[in-house]
VEXLUM-629112 format. One record per residue (C-alpha): x, y, z. Coordinates in steps of 0.1 Angstrom, whole numbers, plus 5000, padded with zeros to 4 digits. Layout:
VEXLUM-629112
<node x="X" y="Y" z="Z"/>
...
END
This chain:
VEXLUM-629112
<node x="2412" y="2265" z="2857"/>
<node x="2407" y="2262" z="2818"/>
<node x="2401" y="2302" z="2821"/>
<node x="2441" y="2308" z="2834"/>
<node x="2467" y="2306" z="2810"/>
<node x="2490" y="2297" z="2836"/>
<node x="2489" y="2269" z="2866"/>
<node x="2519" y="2262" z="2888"/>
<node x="2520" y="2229" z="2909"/>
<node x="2527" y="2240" z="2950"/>
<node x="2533" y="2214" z="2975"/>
<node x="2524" y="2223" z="3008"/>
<node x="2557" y="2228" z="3034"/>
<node x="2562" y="2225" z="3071"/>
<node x="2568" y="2266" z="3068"/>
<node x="2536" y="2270" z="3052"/>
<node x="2513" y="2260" z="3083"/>
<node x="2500" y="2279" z="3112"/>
<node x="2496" y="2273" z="3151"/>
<node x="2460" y="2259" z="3134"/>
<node x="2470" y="2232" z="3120"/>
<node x="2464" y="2243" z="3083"/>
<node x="2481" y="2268" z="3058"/>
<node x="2489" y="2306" z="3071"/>
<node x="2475" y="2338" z="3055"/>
<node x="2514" y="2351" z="3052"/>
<node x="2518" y="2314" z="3035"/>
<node x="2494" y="2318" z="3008"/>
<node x="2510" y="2354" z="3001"/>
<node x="2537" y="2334" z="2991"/>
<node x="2523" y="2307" z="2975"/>
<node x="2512" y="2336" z="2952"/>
<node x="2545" y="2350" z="2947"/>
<node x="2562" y="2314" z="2939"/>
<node x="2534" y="2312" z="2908"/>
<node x="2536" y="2352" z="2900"/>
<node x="2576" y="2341" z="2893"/>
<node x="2570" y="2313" z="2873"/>
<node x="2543" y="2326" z="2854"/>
<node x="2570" y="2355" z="2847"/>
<node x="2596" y="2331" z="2836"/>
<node x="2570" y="2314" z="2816"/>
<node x="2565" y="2345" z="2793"/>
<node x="2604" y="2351" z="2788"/>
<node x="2638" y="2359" z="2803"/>
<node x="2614" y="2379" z="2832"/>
<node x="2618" y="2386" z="2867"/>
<node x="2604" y="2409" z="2893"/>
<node x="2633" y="2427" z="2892"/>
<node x="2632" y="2433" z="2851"/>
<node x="2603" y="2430" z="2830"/>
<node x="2628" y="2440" z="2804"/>
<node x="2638" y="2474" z="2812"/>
<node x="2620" y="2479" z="2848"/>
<node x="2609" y="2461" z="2876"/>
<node x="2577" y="2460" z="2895"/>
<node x="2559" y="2467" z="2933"/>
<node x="2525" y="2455" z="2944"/>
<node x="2508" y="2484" z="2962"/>
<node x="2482" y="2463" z="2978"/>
<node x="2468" y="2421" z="2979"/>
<node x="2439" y="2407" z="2985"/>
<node x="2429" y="2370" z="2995"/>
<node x="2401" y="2353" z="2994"/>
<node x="2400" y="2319" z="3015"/>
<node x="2375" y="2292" z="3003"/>
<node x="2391" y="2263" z="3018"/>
<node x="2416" y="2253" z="3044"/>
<node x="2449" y="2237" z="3032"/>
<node x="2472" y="2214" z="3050"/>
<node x="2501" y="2199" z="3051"/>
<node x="2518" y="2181" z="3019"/>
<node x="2484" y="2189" z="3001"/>
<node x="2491" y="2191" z="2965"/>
<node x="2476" y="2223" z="2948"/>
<node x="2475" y="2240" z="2913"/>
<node x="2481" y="2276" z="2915"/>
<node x="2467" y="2294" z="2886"/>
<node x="2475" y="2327" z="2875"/>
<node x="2461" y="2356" z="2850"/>
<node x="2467" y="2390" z="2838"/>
<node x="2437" y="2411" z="2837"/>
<node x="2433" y="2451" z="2834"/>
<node x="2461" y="2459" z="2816"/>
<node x="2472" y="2493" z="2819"/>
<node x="2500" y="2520" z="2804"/>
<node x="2517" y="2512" z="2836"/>
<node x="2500" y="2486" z="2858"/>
<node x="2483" y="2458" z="2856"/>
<node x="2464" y="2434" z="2879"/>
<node x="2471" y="2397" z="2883"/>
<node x="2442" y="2367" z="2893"/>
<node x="2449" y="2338" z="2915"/>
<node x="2435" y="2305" z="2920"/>
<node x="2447" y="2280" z="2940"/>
<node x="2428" y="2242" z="2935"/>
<node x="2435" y="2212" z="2955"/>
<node x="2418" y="2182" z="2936"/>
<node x="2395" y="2204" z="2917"/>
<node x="2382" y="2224" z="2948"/>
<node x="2391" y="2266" z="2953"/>
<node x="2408" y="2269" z="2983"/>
<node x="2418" y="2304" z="2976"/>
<node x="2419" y="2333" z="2953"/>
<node x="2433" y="2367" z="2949"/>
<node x="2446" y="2393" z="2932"/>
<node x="2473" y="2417" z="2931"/>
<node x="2476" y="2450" z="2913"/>
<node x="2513" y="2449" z="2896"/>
<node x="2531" y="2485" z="2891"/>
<node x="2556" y="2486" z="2869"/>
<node x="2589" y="2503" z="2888"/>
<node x="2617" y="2519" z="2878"/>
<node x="2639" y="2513" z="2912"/>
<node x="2671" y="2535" z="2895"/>
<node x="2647" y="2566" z="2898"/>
<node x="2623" y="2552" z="2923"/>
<node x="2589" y="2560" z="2902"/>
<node x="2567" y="2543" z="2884"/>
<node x="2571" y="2536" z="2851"/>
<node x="2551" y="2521" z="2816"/>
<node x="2555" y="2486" z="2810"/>
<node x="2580" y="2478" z="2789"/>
<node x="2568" y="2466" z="2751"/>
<node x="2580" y="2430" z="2743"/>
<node x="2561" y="2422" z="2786"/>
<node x="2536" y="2443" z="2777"/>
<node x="2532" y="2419" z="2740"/>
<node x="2538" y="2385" z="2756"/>
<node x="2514" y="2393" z="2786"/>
<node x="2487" y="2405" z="2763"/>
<node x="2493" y="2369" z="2743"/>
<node x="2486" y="2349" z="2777"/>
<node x="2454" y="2370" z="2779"/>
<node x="2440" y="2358" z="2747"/>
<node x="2452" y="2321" z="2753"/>
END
């Protein structure tokens, strides 16, 4: 985890588990979202909805499942920015449960301008304060 600037703490919920018994691919989607918001609040007055001056889409996802997970299980949800483009920019996910990977990911992070429904460049002060967490 000591590579990820960032690590939100995720408690496993009721919601979160499957007919299986054990955490839900449409659960860890989420799980990534709850830690993509914080890690934008982390950074600055940031949402998904404004970056400062646009917001953003995620064209595509992509999960990788090491481990099950289950109910109440207490996990660290890392995040990272990595690839940083004029307009995009790809964000790494780990998620831990007592020092074991249980999942990762990534998600490619477009930054949208939803007034004229087009892509747009990342705005400069996100653009700063996310390069910052790359070098930490």
């Amino acid at each position: 985890m000591e590579q990820f600037p960032f690590v939100f703490p995720y408690r496993v919920g009721v919601a979160d588990i499957n007919y299986g018994g054990h955490v839900a691919n449409s659960a860890v989607l989420n799980i990534f979202q709850d830690a993509r918001i914080a890690f934008f609040a982390s950074l600055g007055p940031y949402s998904e909805l404004d970056l400062g001056g646009c917001g953003i889409i995620m064209p595509e996802a992509h999960v990788y499942y090491r481990n099950e997970m289950f109910l109440h299980d207490e996990l660290q949800v890392a995040v990272r920015c990595k690839d940083l483009k004029r307009s995009s920019f790809l964000l790494e996910y780990r998620i831990e449960r007592c020092g074991a990977v249980t999942a990762e990911g990534e998600t490619p992070i477009v930054c949208f301008d939803y007034a004229k429904r087009k892509p747009c460049r990342i705005p400069e002060e996100f653009k700063q304060k996310i390069t910052e967490s790359m070098a930490a």
